[in-house]
C-alpha positions in Angstrom: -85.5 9.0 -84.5 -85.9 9.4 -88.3 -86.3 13.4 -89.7 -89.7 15.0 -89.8 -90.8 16.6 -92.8 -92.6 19.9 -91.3 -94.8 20.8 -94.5 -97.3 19.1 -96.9 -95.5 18.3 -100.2 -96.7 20.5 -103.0 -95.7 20.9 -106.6 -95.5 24.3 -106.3 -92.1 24.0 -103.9 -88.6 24.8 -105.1 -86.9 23.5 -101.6 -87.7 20.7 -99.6 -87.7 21.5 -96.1 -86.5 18.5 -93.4 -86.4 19.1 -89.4 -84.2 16.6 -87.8 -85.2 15.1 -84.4 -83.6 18.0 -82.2 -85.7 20.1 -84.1 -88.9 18.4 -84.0 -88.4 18.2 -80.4 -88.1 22.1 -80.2 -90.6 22.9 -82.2 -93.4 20.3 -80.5 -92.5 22.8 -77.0 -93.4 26.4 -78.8 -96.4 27.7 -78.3 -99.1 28.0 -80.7 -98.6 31.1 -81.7 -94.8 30.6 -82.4 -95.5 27.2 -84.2 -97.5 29.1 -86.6 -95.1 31.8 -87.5 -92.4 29.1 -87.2 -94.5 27.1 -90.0 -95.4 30.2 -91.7 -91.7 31.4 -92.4 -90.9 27.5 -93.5 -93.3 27.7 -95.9 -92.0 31.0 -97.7 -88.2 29.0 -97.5 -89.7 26.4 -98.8 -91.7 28.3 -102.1 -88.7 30.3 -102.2 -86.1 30.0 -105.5 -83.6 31.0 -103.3 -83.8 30.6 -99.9 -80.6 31.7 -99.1 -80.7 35.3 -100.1 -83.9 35.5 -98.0 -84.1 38.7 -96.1 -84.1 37.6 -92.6 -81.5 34.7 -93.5 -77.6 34.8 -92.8 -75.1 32.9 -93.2 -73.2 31.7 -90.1 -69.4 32.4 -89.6 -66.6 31.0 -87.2 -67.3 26.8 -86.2 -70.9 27.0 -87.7 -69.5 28.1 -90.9 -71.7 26.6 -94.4 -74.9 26.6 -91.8 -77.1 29.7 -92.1 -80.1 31.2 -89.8 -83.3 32.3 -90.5 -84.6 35.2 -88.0 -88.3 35.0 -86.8 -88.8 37.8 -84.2 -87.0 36.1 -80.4 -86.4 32.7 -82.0 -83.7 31.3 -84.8 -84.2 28.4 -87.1 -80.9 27.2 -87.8 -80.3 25.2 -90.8 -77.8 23.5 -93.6 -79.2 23.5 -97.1 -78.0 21.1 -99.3 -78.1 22.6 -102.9 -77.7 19.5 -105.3 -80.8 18.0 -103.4 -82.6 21.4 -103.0 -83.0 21.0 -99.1 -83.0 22.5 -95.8 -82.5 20.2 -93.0 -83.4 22.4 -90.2 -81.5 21.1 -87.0 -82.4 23.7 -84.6 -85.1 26.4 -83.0 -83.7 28.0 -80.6 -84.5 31.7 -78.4 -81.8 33.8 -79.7 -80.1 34.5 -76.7 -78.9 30.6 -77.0 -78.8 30.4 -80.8 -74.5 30.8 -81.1 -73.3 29.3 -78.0 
């Protein structure tokens, strides 16, 4: 299964946001409600000049080291941007409680 792009292409966009199939498959089983704040928060990564220093985004340490989080209430979006490309290929969306095992 190819990556899903999550959001419309606009001009506007600094980033370039890219789910890959794990993800898509995690986001198709949240509820609407979550989908929308999922999509929501995507968006401002996505108009964002630097996604990175977002607030609610960290950088991971120990074996997910290079891959950074972004925090949206229960739920994590993890994610490894590629900065020559200007992408975030978002690989998983995950309760928290199961985000760092």
């Amino acid at each position: 299964m190819k990556s899903k792009r999550l959001l419309s292409e606009r001009s506007c966009m600094s980033w370039t946001i890219e789910l890959k199939p794990s993800a898509v498959k995690s986001y198709g089983k949240l509820g609407k409600v979550e989908k929308r704040r999922v999509r929501e928060r995507l968006m401002q990564l996505e108009q964002s000049d630097d996604p990175l220093h977002h607030t609610d985004v960290k950088a991971l340490v120990g074996p997910l080291k290079g891959d950074y989080r972004l925090r949206i209430g229960g739920w994590r979006i993890l994610f490894t941007p590629n900065l020559t490309q200007k992408m975030i290929h978002v690989y998983a969306i995950i309760p928290r409680g199961d985000a760092y095992k």
